[in-house]
mmCIF file as gemmi writes it, N, C-alpha and C atoms, coordinates in Angstrom:
data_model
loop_
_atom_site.group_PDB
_atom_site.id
_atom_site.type_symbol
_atom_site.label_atom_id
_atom_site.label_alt_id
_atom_site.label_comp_id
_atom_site.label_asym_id
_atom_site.label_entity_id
_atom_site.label_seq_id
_atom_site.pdbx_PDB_ins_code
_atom_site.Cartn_x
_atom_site.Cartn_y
_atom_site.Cartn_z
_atom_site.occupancy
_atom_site.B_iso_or_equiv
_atom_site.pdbx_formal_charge
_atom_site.auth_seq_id
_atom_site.auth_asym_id
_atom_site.pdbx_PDB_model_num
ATOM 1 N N . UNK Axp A 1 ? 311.804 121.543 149.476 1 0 ? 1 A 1
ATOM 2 C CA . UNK Axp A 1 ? 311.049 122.733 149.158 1 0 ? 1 A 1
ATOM 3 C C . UNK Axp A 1 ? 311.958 123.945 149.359 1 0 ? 1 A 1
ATOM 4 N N . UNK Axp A 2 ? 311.819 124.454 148.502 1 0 ? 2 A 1
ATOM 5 C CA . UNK Axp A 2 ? 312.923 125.629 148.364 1 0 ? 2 A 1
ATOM 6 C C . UNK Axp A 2 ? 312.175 126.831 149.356 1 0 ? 2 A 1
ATOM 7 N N . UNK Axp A 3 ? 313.189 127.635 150.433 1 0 ? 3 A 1
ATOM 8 C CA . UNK Axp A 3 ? 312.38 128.683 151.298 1 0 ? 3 A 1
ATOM 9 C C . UNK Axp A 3 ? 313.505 129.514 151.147 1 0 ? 3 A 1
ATOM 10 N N . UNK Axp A 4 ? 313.022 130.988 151.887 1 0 ? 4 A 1
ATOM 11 C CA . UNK Axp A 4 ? 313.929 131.734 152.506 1 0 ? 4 A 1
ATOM 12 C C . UNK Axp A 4 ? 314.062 131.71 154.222 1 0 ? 4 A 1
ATOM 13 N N . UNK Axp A 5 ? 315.51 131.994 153.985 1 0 ? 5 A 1
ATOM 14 C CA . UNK Axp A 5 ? 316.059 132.175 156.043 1 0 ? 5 A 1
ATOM 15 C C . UNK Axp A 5 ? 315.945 133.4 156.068 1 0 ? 5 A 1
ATOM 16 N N . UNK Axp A 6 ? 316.16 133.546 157.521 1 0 ? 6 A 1
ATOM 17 C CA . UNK Axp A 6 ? 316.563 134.824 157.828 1 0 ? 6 A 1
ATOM 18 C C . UNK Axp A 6 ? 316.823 136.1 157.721 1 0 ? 6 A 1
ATOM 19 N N . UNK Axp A 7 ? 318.239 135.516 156.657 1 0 ? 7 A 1
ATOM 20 C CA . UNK Axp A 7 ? 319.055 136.339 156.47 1 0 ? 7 A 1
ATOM 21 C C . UNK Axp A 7 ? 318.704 136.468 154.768 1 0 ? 7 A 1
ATOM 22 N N . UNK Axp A 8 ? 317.596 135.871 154.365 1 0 ? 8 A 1
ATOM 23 C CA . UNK Axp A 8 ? 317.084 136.294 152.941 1 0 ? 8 A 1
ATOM 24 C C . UNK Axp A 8 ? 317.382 135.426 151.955 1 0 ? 8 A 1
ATOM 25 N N . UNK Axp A 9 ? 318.447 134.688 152.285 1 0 ? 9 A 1
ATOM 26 C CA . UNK Axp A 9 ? 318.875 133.405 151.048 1 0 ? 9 A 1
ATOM 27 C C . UNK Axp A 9 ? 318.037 132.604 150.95 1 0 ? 9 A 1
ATOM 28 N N . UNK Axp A 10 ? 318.442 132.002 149.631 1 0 ? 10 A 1
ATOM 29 C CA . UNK Axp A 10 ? 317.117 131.037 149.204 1 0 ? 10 A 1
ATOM 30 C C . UNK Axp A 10 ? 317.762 129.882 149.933 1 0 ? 10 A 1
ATOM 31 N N . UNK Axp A 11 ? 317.315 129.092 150.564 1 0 ? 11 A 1
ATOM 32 C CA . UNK Axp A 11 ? 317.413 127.782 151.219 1 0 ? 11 A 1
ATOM 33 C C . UNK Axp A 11 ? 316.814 126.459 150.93 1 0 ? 11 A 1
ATOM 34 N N . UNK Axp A 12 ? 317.511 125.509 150.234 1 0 ? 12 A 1
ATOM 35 C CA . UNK Axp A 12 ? 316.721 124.008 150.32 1 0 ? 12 A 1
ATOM 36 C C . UNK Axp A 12 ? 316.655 123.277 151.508 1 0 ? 12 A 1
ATOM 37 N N . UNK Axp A 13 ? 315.263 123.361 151.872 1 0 ? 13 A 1
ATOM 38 C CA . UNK Axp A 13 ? 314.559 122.812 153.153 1 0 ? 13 A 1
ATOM 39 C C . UNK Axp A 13 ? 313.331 122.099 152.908 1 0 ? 13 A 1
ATOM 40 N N . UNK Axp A 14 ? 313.783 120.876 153.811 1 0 ? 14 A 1
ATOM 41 C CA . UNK Axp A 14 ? 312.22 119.701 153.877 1 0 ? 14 A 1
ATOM 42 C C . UNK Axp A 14 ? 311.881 120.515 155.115 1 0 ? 14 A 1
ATOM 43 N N . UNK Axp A 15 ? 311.043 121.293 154.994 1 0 ? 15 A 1
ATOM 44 C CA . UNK Axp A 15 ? 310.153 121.976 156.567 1 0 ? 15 A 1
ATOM 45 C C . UNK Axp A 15 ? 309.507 120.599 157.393 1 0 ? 15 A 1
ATOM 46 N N . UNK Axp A 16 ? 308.869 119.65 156.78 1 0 ? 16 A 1
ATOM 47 C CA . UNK Axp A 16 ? 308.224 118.645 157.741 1 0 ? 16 A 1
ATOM 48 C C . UNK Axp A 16 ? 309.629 117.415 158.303 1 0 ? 16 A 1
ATOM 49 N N . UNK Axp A 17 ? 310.588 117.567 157.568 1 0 ? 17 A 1
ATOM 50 C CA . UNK Axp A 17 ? 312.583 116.899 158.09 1 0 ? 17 A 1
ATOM 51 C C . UNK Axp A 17 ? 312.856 117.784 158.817 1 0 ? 17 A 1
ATOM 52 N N . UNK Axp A 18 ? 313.13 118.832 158.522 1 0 ? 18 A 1
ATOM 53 C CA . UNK Axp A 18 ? 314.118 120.018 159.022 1 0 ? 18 A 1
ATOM 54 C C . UNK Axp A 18 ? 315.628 119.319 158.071 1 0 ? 18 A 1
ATOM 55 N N . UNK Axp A 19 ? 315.829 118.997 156.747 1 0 ? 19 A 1
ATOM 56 C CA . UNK Axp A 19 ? 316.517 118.499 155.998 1 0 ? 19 A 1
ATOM 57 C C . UNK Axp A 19 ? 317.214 119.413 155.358 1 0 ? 19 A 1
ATOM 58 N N . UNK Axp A 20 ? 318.452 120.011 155.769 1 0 ? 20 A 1
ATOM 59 C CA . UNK Axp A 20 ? 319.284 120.922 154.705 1 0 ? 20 A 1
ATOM 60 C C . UNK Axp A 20 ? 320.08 120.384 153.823 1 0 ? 20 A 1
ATOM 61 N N . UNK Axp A 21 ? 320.067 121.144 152.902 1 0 ? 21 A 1
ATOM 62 C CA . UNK Axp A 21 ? 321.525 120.502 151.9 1 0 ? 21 A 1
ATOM 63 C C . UNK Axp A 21 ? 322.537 121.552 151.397 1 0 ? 21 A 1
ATOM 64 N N . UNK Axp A 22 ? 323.709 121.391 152.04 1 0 ? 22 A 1
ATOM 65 C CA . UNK Axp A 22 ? 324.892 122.052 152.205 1 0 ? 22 A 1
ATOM 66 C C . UNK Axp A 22 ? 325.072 122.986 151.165 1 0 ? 22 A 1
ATOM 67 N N . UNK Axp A 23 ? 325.718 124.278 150.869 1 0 ? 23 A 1
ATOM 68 C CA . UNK Axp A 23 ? 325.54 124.707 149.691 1 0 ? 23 A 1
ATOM 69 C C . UNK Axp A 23 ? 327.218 124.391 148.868 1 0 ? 23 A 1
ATOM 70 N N . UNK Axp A 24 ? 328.063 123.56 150.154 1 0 ? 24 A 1
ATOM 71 C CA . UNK Axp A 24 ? 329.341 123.609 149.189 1 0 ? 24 A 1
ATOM 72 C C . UNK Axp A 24 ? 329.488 122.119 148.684 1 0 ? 24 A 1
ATOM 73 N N . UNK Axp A 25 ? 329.129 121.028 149.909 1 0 ? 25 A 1
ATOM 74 C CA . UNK Axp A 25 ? 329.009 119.756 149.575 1 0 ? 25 A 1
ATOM 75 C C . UNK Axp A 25 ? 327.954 118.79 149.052 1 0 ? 25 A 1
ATOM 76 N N . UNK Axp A 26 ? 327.315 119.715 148.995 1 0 ? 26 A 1
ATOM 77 C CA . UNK Axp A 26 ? 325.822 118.992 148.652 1 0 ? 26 A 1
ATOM 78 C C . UNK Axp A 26 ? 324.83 117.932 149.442 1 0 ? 26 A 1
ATOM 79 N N . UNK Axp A 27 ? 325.736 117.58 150.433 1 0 ? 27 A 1
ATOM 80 C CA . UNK Axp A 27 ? 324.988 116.45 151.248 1 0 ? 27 A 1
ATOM 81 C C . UNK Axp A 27 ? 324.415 117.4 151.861 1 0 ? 27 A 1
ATOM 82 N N . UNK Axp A 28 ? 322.852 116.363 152.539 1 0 ? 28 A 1
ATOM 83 C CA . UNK Axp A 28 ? 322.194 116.87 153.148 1 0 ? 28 A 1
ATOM 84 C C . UNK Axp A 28 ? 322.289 116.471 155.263 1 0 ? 28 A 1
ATOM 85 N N . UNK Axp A 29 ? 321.668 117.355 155.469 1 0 ? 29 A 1
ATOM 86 C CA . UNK Axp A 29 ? 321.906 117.394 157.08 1 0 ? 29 A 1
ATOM 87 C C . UNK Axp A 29 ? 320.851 117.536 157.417 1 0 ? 29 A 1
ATOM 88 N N . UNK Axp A 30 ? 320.383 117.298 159.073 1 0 ? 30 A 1
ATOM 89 C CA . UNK Axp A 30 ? 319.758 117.158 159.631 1 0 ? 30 A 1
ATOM 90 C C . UNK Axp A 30 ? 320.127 118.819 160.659 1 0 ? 30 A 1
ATOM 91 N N . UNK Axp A 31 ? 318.782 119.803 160.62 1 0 ? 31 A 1
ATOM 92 C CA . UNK Axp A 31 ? 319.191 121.396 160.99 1 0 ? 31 A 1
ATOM 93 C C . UNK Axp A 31 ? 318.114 121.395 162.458 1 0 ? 31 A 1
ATOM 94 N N . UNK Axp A 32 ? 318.352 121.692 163.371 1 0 ? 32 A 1
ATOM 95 C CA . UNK Axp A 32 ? 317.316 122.166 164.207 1 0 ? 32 A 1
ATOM 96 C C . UNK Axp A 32 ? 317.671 123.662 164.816 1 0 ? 32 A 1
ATOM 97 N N . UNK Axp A 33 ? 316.755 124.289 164.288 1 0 ? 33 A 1
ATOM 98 C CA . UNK Axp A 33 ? 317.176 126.183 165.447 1 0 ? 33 A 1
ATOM 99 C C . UNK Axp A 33 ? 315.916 126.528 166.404 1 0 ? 33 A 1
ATOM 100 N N . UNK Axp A 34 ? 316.641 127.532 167.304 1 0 ? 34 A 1
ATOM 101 C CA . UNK Axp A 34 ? 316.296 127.393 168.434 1 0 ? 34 A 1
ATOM 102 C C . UNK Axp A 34 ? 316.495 128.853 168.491 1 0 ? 34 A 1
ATOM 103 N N . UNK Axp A 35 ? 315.378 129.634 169.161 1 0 ? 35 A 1
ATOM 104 C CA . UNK Axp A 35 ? 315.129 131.53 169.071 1 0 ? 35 A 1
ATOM 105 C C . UNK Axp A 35 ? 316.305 131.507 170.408 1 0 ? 35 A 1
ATOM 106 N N . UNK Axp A 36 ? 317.274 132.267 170.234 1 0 ? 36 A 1
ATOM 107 C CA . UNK Axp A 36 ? 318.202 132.594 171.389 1 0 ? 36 A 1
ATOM 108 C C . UNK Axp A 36 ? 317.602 133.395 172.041 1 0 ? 36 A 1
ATOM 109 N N . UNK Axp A 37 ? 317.811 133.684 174.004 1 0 ? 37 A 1
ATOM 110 C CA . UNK Axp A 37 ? 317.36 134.495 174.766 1 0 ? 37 A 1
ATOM 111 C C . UNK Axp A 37 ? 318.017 135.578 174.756 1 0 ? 37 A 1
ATOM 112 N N . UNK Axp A 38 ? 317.081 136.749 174.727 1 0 ? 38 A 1
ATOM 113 C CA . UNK Axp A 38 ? 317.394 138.46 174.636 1 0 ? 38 A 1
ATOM 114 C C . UNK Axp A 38 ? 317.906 138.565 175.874 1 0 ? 38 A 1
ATOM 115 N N . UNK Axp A 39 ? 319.394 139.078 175.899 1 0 ? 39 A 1
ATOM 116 C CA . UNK Axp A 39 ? 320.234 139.216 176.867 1 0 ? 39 A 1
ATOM 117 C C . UNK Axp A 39 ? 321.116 138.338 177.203 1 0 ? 39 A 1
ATOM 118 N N . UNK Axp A 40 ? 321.23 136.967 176.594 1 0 ? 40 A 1
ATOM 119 C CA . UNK Axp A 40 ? 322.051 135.942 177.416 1 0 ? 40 A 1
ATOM 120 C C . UNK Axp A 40 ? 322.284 135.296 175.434 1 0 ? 40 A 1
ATOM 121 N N . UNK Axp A 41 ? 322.423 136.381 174.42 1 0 ? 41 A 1
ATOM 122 C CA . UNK Axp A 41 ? 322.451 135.888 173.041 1 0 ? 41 A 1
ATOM 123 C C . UNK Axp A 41 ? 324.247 135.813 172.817 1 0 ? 41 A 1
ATOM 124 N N . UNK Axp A 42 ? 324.726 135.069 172.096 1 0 ? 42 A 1
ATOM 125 C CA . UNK Axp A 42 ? 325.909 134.692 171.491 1 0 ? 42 A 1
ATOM 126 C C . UNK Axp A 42 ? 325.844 134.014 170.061 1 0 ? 42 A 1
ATOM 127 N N . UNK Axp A 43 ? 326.992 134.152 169.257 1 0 ? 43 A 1
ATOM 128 C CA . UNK Axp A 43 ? 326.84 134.291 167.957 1 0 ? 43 A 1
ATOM 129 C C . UNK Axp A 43 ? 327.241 132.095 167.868 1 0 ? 43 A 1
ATOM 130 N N . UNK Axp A 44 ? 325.906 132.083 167.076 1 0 ? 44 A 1
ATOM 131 C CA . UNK Axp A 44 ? 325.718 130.691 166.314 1 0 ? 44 A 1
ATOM 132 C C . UNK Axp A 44 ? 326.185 131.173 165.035 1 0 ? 44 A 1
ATOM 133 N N . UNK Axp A 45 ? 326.636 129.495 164.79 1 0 ? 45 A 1
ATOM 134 C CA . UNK Axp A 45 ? 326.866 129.552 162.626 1 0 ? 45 A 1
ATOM 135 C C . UNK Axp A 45 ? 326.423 128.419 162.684 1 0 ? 45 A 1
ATOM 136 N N . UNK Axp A 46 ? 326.028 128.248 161.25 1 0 ? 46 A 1
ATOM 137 C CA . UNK Axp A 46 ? 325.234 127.429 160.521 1 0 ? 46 A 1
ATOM 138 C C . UNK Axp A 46 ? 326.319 126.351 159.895 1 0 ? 46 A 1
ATOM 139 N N . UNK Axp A 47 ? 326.831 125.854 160.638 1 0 ? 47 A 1
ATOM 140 C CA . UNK Axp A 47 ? 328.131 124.767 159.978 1 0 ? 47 A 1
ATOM 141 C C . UNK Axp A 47 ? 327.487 123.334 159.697 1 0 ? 47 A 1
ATOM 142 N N . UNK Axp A 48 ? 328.147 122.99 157.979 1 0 ? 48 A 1
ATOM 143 C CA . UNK Axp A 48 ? 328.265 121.798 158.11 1 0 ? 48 A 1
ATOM 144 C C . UNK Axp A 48 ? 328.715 120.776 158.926 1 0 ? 48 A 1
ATOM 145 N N . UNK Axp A 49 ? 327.802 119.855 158.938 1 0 ? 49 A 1
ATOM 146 C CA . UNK Axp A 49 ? 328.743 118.393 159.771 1 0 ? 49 A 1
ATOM 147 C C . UNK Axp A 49 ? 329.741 117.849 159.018 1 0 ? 49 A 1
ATOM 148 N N . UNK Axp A 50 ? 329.794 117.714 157.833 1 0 ? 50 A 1
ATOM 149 C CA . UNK Axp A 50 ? 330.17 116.844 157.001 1 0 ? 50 A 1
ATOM 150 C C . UNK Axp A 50 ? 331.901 117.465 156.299 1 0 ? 50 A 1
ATOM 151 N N . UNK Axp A 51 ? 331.602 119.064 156.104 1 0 ? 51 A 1
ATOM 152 C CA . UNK Axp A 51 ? 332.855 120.077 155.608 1 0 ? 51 A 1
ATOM 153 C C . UNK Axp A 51 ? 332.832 120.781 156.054 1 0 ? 51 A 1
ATOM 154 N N . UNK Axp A 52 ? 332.417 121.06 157.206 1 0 ? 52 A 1
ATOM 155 C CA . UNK Axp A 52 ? 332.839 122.59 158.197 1 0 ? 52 A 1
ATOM 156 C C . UNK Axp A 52 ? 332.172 123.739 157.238 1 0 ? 52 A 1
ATOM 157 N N . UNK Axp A 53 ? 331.535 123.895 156.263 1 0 ? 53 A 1
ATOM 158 C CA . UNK Axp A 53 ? 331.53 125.454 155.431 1 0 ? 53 A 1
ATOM 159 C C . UNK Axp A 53 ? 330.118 125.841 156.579 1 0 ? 53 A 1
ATOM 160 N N . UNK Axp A 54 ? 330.667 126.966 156.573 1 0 ? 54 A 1
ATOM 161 C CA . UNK Axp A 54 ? 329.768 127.811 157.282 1 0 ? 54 A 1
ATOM 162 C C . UNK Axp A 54 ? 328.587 128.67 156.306 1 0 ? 54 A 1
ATOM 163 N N . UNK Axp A 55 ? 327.358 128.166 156.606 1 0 ? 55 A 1
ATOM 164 C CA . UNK Axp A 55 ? 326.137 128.524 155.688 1 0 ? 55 A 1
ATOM 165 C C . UNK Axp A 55 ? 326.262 130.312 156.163 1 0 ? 55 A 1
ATOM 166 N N . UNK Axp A 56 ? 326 130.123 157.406 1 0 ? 56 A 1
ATOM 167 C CA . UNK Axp A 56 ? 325.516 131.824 158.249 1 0 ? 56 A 1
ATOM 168 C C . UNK Axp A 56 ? 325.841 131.901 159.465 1 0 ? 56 A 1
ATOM 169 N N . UNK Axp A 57 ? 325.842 133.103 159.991 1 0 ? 57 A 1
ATOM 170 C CA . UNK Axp A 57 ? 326.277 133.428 161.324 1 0 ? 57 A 1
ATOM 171 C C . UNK Axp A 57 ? 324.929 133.809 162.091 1 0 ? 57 A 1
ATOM 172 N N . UNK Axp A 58 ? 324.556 133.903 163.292 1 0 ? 58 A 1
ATOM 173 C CA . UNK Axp A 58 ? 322.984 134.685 163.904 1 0 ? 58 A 1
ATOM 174 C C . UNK Axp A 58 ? 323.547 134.969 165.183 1 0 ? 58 A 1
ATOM 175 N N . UNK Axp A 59 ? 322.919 136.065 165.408 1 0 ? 59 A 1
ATOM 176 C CA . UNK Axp A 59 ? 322.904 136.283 167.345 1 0 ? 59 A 1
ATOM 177 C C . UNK Axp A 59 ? 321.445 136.004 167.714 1 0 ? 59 A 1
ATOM 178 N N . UNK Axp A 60 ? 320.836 136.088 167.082 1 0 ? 60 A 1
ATOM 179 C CA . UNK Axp A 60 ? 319.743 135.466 167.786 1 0 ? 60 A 1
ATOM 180 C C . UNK Axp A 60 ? 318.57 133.9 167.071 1 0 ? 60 A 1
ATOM 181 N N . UNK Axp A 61 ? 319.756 133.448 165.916 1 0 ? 61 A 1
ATOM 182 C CA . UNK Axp A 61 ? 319.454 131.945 166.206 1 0 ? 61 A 1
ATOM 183 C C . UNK Axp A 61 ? 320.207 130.845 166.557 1 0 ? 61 A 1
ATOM 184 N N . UNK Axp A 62 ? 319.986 129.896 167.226 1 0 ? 62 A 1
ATOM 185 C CA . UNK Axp A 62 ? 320.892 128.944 167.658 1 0 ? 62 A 1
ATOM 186 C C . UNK Axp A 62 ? 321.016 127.613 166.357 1 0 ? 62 A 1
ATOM 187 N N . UNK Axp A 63 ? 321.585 127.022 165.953 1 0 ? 63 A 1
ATOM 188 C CA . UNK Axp A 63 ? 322.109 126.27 165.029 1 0 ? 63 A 1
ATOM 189 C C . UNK Axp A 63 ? 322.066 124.853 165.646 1 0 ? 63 A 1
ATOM 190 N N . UNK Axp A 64 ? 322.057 123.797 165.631 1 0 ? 64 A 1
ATOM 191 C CA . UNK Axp A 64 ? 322.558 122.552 165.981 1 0 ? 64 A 1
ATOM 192 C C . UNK Axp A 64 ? 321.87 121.973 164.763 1 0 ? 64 A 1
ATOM 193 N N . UNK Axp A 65 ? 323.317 121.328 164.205 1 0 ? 65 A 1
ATOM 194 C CA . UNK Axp A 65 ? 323.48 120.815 162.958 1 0 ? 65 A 1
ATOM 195 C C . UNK Axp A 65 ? 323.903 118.985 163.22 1 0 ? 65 A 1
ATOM 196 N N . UNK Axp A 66 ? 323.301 118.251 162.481 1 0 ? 66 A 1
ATOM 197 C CA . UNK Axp A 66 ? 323.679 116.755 162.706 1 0 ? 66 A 1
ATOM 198 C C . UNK Axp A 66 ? 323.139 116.027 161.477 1 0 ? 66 A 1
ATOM 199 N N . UNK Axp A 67 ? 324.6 114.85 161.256 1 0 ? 67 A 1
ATOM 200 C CA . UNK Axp A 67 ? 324.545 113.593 160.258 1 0 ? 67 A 1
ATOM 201 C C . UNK Axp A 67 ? 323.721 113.08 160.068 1 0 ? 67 A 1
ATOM 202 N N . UNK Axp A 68 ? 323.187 112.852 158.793 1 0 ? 68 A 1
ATOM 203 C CA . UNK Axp A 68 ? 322.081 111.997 158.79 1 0 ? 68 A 1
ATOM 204 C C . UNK Axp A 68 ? 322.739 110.684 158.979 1 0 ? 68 A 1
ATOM 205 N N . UNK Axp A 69 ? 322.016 109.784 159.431 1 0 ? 69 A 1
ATOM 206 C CA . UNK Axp A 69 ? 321.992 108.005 159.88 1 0 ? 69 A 1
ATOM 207 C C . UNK Axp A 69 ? 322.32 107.607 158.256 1 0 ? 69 A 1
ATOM 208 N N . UNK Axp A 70 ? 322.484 106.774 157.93 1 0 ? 70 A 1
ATOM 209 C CA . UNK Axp A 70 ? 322.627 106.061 156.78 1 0 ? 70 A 1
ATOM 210 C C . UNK Axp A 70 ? 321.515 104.544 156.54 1 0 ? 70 A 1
């Protein structure tokens, strides 16, 4: 299901997976974010597992990105 993030881009996301699909490699990943704490925030990116391309940067979301199983 096609959404918007954040940062306004259109995003392909299974909302009930949390299923991304890369915008340089096309495979899809497994995304979980997490609201960073006000005051103790540091800069997350949105990196592939698979090719390193970096989707986005956030200070106040956390990123953890992982392979899907086969």
């Amino acid at each position: 299901m096609p959404m918007y993030d954040e940062n306004g881009d259109l995003k392909e996301l299974e909302i009930e997976t949390n299923i991304v699909t890369c915008k340089n490699c096309r495979k899809k990943y497994k995304q979980l974010t997490f609201e960073q704490i006000p005051g103790f925030r540091d800069m997350s990116e949105d990196e592939c597992p698979y090719c390193g391309f970096i989707h986005h940067k956030s200070m106040s979301i956390d990123y953890s990105n992982y392979k899907l199983e086969d």
